[in-house]
N, C-alpha and C positions, 0 to 999 in steps of 0.2 A: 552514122548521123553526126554532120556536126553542129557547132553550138556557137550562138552569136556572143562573145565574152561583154557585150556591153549592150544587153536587149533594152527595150522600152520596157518603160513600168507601169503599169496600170496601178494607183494610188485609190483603194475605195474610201469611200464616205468615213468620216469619222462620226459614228451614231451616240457616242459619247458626249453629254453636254457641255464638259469640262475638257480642254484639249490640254497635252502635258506639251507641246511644238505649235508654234504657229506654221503653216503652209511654207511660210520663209525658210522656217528654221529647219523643217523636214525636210526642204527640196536641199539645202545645202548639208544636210546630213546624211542625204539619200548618194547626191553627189559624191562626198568623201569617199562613199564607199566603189566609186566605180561607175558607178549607174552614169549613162551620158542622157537619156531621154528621159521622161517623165512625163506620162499623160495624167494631168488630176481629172477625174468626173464628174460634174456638179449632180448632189443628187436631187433632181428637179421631179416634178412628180410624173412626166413623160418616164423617166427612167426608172420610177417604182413601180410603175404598172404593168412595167414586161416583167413578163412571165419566162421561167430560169430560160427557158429554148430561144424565146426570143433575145434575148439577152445575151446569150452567146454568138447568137447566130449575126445579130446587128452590131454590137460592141468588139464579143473577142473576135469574132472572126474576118466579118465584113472592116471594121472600123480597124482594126489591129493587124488580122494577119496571122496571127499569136500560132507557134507553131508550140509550143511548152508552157504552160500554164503551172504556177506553183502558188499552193496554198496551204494553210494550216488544217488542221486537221478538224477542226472546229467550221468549217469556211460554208456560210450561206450564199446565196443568192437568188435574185428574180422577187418576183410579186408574192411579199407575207414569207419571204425567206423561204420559199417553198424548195430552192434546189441545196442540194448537199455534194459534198464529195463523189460519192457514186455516184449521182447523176453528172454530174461534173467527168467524169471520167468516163459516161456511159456515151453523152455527147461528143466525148475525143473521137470516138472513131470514124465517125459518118463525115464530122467538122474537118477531120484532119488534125488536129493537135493532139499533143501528149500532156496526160493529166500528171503534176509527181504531189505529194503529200507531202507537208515539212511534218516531224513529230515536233510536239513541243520542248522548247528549250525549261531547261528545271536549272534553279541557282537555292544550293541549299535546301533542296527537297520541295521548293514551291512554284510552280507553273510561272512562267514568266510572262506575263502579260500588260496592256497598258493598264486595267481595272486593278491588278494588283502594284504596280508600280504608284496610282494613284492613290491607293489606299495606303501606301507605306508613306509615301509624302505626308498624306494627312496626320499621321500618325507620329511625323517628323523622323521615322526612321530612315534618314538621308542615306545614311552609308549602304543600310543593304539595296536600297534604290538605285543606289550607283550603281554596285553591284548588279544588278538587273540590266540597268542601262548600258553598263559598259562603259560609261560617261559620269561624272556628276551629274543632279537634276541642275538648272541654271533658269535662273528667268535676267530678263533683260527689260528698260525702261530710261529714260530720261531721269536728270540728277534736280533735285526740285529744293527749294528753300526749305528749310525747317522751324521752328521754334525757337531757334536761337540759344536754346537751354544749354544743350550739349559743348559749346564753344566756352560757355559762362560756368559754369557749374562742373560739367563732370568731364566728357572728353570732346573732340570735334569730329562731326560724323557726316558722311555724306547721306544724303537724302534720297531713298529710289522712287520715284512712282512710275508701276508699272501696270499694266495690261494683263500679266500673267493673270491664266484660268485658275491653274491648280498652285497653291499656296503651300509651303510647310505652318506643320502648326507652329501656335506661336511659342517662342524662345528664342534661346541663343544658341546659334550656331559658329563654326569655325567654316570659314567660306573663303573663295578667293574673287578678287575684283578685276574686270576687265574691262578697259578703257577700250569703247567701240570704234571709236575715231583716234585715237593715238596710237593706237598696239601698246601701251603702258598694260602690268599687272601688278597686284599686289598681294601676299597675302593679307587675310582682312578674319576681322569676328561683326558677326551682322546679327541684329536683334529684329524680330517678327513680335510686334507688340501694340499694345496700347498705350503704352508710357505710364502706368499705373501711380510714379510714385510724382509723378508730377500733374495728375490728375488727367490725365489726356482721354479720349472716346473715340476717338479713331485711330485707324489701323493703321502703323507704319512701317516702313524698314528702312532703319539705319544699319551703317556699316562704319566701322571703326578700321583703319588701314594701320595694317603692323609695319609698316614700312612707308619712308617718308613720298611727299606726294609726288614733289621734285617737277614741279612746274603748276600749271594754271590746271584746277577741277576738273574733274571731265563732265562733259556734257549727256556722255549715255555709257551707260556700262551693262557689263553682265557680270552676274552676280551667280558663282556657281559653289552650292553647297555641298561641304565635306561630311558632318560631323554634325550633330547634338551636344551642345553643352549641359541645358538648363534649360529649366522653365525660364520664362518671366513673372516676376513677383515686384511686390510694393517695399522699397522699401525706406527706413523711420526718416534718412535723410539724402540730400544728395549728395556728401560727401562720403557716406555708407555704398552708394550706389555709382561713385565713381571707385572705389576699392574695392569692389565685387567685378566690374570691367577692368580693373588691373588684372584682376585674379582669371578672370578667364583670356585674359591677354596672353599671359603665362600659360596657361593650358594652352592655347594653341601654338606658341612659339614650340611647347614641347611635341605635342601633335607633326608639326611641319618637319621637326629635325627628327624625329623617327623614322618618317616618310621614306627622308630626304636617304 
């Protein structure tokens, strides 16, 4: 038997409320990896009512073609997730396709998953997230005005407001900045906060560039997290609070030349 090195891919439903990729960002990650076609499937409610046979028979078979089918070992489908694996494989032979099993991937003894990737985000444990990802986690967003504090007081920060589902908790991280329209990078310390010591109540992220800007702002960047520094914390002044961002300026300078 041979094997198409660059099949289509059926993309199922994210059931997920919270997405860790926009659609964008998974179809050019799915890309990187070789993939030339990508079929996404809206899940509409015509496509939750088939029942698993149906569902193979109109989608993978009819609609696709699909001579190899690969899922994880966990993998539902059809109406109220009625089919499983073996059924999945019990349909291979009549439909024509070949059912294979992925086992799951484990980093550090724990199931690799997107629910567990998001829970490590929350928890701001970036690194082993990467780790999982194989990637930094990254969100991306337009560069937005600020409060003007940071330029007057402590340091001068670029501004994200983004779109991103899934959030690191808040603190200080050591991150790198990616200018989406320029190809510019830097490395960067980015803070996920409220601005406590400046009395603030809404959520922001600033990003401090450890290296100089060397031209005009950028207008949209991604913002991809390394590392955990710190919490965020209140503190007595802003001059206290611009030498605590010196101080983790320095941990990351040390962080980058370890790396490096």
């Amino acid at each position: 038997m041979t094997f198409d090195p660059h099949p289509a891919l059926v993309v199922a439903p994210e059931r997920a409320p919270r997405l860790l990729t926009t659609p964008e960002e998974r179809c050019a990650l799915i890309k990187a990896q070789g993939i030339e076609q990508i079929l996404m499937l809206p899940f509409t409610a015509d496509i939750a009512k088939l029942a698993p046979e149906e569902f193979i028979e109109q989608i993978v078979v009819k609609a696709l073609g699909a001579k190899i089918v690969l899922v994880g070992d966990n993998f539902r489908f059809g109406y109220q997730q009625a089919g499983n694996t073996r059924l999945l494989a019990e349909l291979g032979e009549p439909y024509g396709y070949e059912t294979r099993v992925v086992d799951p991937v484990k980093c550090r003894g724990r199931i690799v998953s997107s629910s567990e990737v998001r829970r490590l985000i929350g928890e701001g444990d970036v690194a082993l997230a990467a780790r999982m990802l194989e990637r930094p986690y990254a969100i991306t967003g337009e560069v937005v005005s600020g409060h003007g504090v940071g330029a007057k007081q402590t340091v001068p920060t670029l501004n994200l407001r983004t779109a991103a589902e899934v959030l690191p908790r808040t603190g200080v991280y050591i991150t790198r900045t990616h200018d989406l329209d320029g190809g510019r990078r830097w490395k960067s310390v980015s803070n996920i906060g409220y601005r406590p010591t400046f009395g603030g109540s809404d959520l922001s992220i600033e990003t401090f560039l450890l290296e100089p800007l060397d031209g005009p702002a950028p207008a949209r960047i991604r913002l991809e997290f390394c590392h955990r520094l710190r919490d965020e914390r209140k503190f007595d002044s802003a001059g206290a609070l611009k030498a605590q961002i010196l101080q983790d300026v320095a941990r990351a300078g040390k962080f980058f030349r370890r790396i490096n």
